[in-house]
N, C-alpha and C positions, 0 to 999 in steps of 0.2 A: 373294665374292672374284673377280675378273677372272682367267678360266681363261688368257688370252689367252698365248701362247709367248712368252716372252721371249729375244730375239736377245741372245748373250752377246757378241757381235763389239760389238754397237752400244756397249757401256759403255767411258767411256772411260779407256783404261788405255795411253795414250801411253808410252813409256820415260822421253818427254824430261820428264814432270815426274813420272817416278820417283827417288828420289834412295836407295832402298834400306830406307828406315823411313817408310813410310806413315802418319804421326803428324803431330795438329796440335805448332809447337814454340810457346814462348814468347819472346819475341825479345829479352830481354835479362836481365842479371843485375847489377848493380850495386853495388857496395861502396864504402866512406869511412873513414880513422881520423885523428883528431885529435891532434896533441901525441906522437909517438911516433919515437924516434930511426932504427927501422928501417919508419920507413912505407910506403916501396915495397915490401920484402918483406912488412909484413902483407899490400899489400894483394894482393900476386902469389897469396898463398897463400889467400886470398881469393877469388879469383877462379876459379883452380885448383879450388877444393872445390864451387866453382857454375858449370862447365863445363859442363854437363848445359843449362844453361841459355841456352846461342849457343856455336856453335864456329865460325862465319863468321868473328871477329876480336875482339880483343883490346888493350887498350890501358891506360893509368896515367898521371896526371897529379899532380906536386907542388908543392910549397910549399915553397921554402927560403931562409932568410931569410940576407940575405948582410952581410957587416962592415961596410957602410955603411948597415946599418939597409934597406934597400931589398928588396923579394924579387925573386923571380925562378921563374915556372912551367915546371917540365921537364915534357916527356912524352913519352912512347915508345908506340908502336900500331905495327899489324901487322897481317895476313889470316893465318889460322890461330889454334889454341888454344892458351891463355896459356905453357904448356910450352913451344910454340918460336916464339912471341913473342918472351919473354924471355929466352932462350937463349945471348944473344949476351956475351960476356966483359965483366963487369961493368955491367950494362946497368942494374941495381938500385942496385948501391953506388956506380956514380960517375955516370950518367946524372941518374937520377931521386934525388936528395938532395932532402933536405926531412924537414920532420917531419910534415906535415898531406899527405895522399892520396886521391882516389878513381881506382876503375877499372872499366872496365864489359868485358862481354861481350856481342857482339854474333850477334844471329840477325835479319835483315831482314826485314821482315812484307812489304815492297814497296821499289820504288827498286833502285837500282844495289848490288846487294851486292860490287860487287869495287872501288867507289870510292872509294879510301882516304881521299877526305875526309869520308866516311858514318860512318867509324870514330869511335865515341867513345872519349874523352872530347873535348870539344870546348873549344878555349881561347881565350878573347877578349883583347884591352887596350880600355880603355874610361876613360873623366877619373877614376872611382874608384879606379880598379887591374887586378887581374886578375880573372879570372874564368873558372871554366873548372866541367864540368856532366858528371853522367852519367844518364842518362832509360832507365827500363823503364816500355814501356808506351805507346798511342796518343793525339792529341788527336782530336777530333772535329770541332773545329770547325776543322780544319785551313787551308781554301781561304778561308775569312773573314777569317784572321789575315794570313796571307799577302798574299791580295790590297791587304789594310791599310796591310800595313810597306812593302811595295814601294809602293806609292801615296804611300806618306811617303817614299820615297828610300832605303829600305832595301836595300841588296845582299846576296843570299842565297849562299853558300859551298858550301852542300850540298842532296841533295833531302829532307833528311828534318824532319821534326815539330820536331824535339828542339832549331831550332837556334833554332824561334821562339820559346822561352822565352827566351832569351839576349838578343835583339832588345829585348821586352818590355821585361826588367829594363833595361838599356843605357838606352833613349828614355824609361822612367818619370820622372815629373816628380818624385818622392818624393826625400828628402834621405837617408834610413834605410837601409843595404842593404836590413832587414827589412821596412820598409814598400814597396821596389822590387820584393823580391820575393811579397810579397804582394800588391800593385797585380797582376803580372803571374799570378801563381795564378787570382786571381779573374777575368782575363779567358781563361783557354785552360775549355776541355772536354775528359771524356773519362774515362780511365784515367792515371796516372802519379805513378812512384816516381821523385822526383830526390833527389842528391846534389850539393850546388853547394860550394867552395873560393873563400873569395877571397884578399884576400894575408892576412888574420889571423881567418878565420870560417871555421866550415863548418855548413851547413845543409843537413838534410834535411826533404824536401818531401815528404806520404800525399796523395792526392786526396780529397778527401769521401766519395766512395764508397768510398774502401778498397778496391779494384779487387785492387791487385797487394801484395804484401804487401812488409811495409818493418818491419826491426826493429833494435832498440837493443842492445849490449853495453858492458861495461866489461874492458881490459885494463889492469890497473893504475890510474895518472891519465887515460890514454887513453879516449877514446868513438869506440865503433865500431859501424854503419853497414851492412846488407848486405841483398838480398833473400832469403834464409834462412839460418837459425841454422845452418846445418852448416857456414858459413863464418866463423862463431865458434870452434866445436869446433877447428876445426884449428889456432887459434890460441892456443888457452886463453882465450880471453875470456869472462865471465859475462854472457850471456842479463841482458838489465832485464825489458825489455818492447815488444810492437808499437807503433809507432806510431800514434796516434789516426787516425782517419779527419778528414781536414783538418786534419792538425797539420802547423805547421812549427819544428820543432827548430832551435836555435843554438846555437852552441857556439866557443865562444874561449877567452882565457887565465884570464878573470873564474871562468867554468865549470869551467875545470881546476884553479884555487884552490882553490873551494867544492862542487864535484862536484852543484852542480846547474843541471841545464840550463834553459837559456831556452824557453819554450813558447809558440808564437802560433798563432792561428787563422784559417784562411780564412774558412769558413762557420760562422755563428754554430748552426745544425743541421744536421751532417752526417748522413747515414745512410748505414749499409755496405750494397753493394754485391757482397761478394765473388766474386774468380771461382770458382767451383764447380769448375773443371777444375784448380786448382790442388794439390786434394784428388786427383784421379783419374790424375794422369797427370804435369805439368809437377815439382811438387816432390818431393826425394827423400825418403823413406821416414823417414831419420835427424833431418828439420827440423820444427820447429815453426811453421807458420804461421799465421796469424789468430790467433793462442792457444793452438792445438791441436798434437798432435803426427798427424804426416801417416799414419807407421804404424800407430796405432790407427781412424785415419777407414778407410784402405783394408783392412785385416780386418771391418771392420763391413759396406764396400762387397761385399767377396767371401761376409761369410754371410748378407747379405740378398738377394743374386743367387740362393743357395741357396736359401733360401724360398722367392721368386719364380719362379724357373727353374731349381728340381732337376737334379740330373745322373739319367741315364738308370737305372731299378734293373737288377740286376743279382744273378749269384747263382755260386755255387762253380765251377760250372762254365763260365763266365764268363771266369775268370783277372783276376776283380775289373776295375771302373770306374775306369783310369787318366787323372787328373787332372794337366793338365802347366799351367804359366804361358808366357807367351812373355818373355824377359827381358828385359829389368832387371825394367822399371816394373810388370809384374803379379804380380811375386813375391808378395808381400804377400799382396795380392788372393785371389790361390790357396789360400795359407794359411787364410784364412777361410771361403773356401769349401768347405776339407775339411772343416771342424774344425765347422763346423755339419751339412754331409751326412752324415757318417758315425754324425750322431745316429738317423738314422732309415734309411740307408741302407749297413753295414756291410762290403758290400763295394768299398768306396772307398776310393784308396791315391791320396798325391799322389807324386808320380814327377820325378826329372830330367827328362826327356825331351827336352826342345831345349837346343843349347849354343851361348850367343854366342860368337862372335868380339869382341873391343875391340880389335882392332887393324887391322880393314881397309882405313881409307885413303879413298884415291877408289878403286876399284874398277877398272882395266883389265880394256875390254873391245876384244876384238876385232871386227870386222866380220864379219856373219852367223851373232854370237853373241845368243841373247834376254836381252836388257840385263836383264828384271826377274829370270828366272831365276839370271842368273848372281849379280847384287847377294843375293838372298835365302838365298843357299846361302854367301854369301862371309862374311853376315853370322851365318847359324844354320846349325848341323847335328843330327841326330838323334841319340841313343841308341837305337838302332834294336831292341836287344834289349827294353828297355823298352815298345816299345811295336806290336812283332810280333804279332797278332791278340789285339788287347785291346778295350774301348770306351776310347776316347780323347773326354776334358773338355778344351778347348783352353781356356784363363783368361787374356780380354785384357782391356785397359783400355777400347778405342773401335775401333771403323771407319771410317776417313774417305773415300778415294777406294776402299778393296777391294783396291786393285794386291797389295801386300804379304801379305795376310793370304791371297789367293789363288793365290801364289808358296807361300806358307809350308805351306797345307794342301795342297797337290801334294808339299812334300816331305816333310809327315809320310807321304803316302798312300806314298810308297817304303819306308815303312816297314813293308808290308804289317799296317795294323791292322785290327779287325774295323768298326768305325766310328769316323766323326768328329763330336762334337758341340763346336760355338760357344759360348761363355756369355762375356758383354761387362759390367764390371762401369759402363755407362754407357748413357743411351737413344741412340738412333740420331740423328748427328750432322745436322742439316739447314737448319743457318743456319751463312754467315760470322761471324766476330769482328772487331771496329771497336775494343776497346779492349788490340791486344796481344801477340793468340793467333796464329799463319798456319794458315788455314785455303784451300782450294781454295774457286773461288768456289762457288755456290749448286748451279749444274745442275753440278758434277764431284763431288758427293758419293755415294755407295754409297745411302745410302737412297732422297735422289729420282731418282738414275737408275732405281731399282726401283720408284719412284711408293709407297715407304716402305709396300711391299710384301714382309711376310716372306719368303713363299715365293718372292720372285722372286732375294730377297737370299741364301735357301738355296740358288739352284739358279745361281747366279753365284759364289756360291763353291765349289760340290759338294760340300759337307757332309750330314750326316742331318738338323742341325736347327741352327740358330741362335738365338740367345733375345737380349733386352739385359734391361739394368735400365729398369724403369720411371721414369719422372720423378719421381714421388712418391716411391719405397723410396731413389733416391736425395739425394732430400731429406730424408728418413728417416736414413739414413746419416751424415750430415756432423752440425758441432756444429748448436743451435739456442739459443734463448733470448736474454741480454742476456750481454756477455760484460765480462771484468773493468773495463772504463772507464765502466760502464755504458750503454754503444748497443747497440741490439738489433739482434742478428746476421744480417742475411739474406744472399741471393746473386744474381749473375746467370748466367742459364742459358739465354740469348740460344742459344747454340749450340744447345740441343737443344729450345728452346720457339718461338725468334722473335722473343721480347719483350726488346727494347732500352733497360735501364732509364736509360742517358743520351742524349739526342739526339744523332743521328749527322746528317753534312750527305748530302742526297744525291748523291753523287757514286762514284766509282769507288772498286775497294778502292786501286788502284795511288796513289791520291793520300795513304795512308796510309804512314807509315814509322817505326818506333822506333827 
């Protein structure tokens, strides 16, 4: 091991791209219902339930068909989350009318996040009709397509990814929406979950890989649309099933007769692709994704950490091995991890010990205030009694740049405990994401700033020890095998391997945007 001192100044831990949660996000959430008298409130409530998943802005788009037989697309967006979005006195029941809706929630991977015409959803007119889109998730082949349309005369509206599918379909020489939007599938690359309206369709789009997850319910005659199932639950809509990897669903009045949908295909062999971090971190605990339910993936993540990377033993005199989560997202996680330690190591107790705040806002700070301190304390506070000279298990999901996690154990250490140990239910993050995820670029990551060097990562954060999950136990973890459509289940785990199982262009990450 290189003895060599590591400078704690040199790692970079800037304020200005601290924002308070040191966490890769996912940059969008997207939902769709067909055929339904209150469509903008499903899809508000929708949206609402997959906040978690972009709070940068918010937006809804409809379909209401008007007494001259003609439609007409409303849509309402805004910067901020869907709650005061749509806030505004009847913003749902006389704005947005229609029966057919999608809406998305936005987290910007790159691009202008405060340029409201980045906001999706995005609405065209075009010799067909309308058309209007909501995208989770990256293309890769971005600066190829681009350079393309504009070459052909193409005028772009916004900086992001999501607007060249639009383009695509528009200039396809196909007569079929569905063959327009198939011609245009098969030419992007990448990661992405769409949901497209036109004046009497709506269509969801899975990529081949199955990158992001995309699933089906039924509310009534209704078919509805979202990227996870808990924004079914809140609606009472029944769960069908995910969407195929390279399926594209259709759905119109024929389908709302017969309650069976249209199914086409892009790639005649798709293979999944799954994000792996969609298990660890971005989905909530209550959804079921790729098949699975996400709270049983993250207990298996937290007792296989356990094997891997026990908690410290301990003994009566001790005042027992307190095991905390950091909240939300590693509740779960923690769980699991007690629940197999305490098979072999009894004095283990999992503990409140950190309390979030959900209400802080932007954070005002004052001038010759420490930006990260003050965020981290705005965001958590301690149950101090809990955790007053104990060993303290700290149960996170990941580490990405350290900022946070190095705010957070400063303010358990106020808590006078007797040690602090790490356990990461994830390996050391050391690659960007190109299909999706915002991740800081390469050299701003915690591991190779430490040259993905333990001990350099224990002694930057001032812990007793640090452990992650191995790559393997975390593949270990998650489902495997052939899952119910018959394709055999695998992932991508670019983030923590390097290995990019779709081609990326080379270029910058900034040229990326969902």
């Amino acid at each position: 091991m290189d003895n060599k001192k590591i400078n704690l100044n040199s790692l970079n831990t800037d304020p200005k791209d601290f924002d308070g949660d040191d966490k890769p996000h996912s940059n969008c959430a997207i939902f769709g219902i067909y055929d339904h008298p209150q469509a903008a409130v499903m899809a508000y409530y929708g949206l609402h339930s997959q906040q978690h998943r972009g709070q940068e802005a918010s937006g809804i788009c409809t379909s209401e068909l008007l007494d001259n037989g003609k439609h007409r697309f409303n849509i309402h967006k805004g910067h901020g989350i869907a709650l005061n979005v749509f806030s505004g006195k009847n913003i749902l029941a006389n704005v947005l009318k229609g029966t057919a809706a999608i809406g998305h929630n936005r987290y910007s991977t790159t691009g202008a996040s405060d340029s409201r015409a980045n906001i999706q959803p995005f609405k065209v007119n075009f010799k067909e009709g309308h058309l209007a889109l909501s995208h989770n998730g990256n293309f890769t082949n971005t600066r190829e397509l681009r350079d393309k349309l504009q070459n052909e005369g193409t005028l772009f509206q916004t900086s992001t990814d999501s607007e060249i599918f639009l383009h695509l379909i528009a200039r396809s020489r196909e007569t079929e929406m569905i063959d327009k939007i198939l011609d245009a599938a098969r030419q992007v690359r990448g990661a992405y979950s769409i949901i497209l309206i036109t004046d009497d369709k709506l269509f969801a789009i899975r990529d081949p890989y199955a990158v992001r997850p995309l699933s089906m319910a039924k509310l009534g005659s209704s078919f509805v649309f979202a990227s996870e199932t808990c924004a079914f639950d809140i609606i009472n809509a029944d769960y069908i099933r995910d969407l195929k990897a390279g399926e594209v669903i259709q759905i119109d009045d024929e389908v709302i007769k017969t309650g069976e949908v249209k199914s086409y295909f892009i790639d005649k062999k798709p293979e999944t692709k799954h994000c792996i971090f969609e298990y660890i971190y971005f989905s909530r605990p209550d959804s079921t994704i790729f098949g699975h339910t996400v709270d049983k993936v993250r207990r298996k993540l937290g007792k296989n950490l356990s094997i891997e990377k026990p908690a410290p033993k301990a003994n009566i005199e001790d005042k027992k091995v307190v095991v905390i989560s950091v909240p939300d997202s590693s509740n779960t996680a923690a769980l699991g991890y007690v629940t197999e330690t305490i098979k072999s190591n009894p004095y283990v107790k999992l503990e409140l010990g950190l309390i979030r705040s959900h209400y802080i806002g932007r954070t005002f700070i004052q001038p010759g205030q420490d930006n990260r301190e003050i965020k981290v304390k705005s965001k958590f506070n301690t149950v101090k009694s809990v955790l007053k000279d104990r060993i303290v298990v700290i149960v996170d999901d990941s580490i990405v740049r350290g900022t946070t996690m190095k705010q957070l154990v400063k303010l358990v250490k106020e808590a006078s405990p007797k040690e602090i140990h790490l356990r990461i239910t994830s390996p050391p993050i050391i690659s960007p994401c190109y299909y999706g995820m915002d991740f800081p670029s390469k050299s701003e990551l915690i591991a190779n700033q430490c040259d993905r060097d333990m001990e350099k990562i224990r002694e930057y954060l001032d812990v007793n020890s640090v452990e992650y999950l191995s790559l393997e136990k975390l593949h270990d973890s998650v489902p495997q095998g052939v899952n119910k459509h018959g394709e055999n289940i695998s992932y991508c785990d670019a983030c923590f391997s390097g290995n990019y199982p779709i081609p990326i262009e080379e270029i910058e990450k900034t040229a990326f945007e969902g």
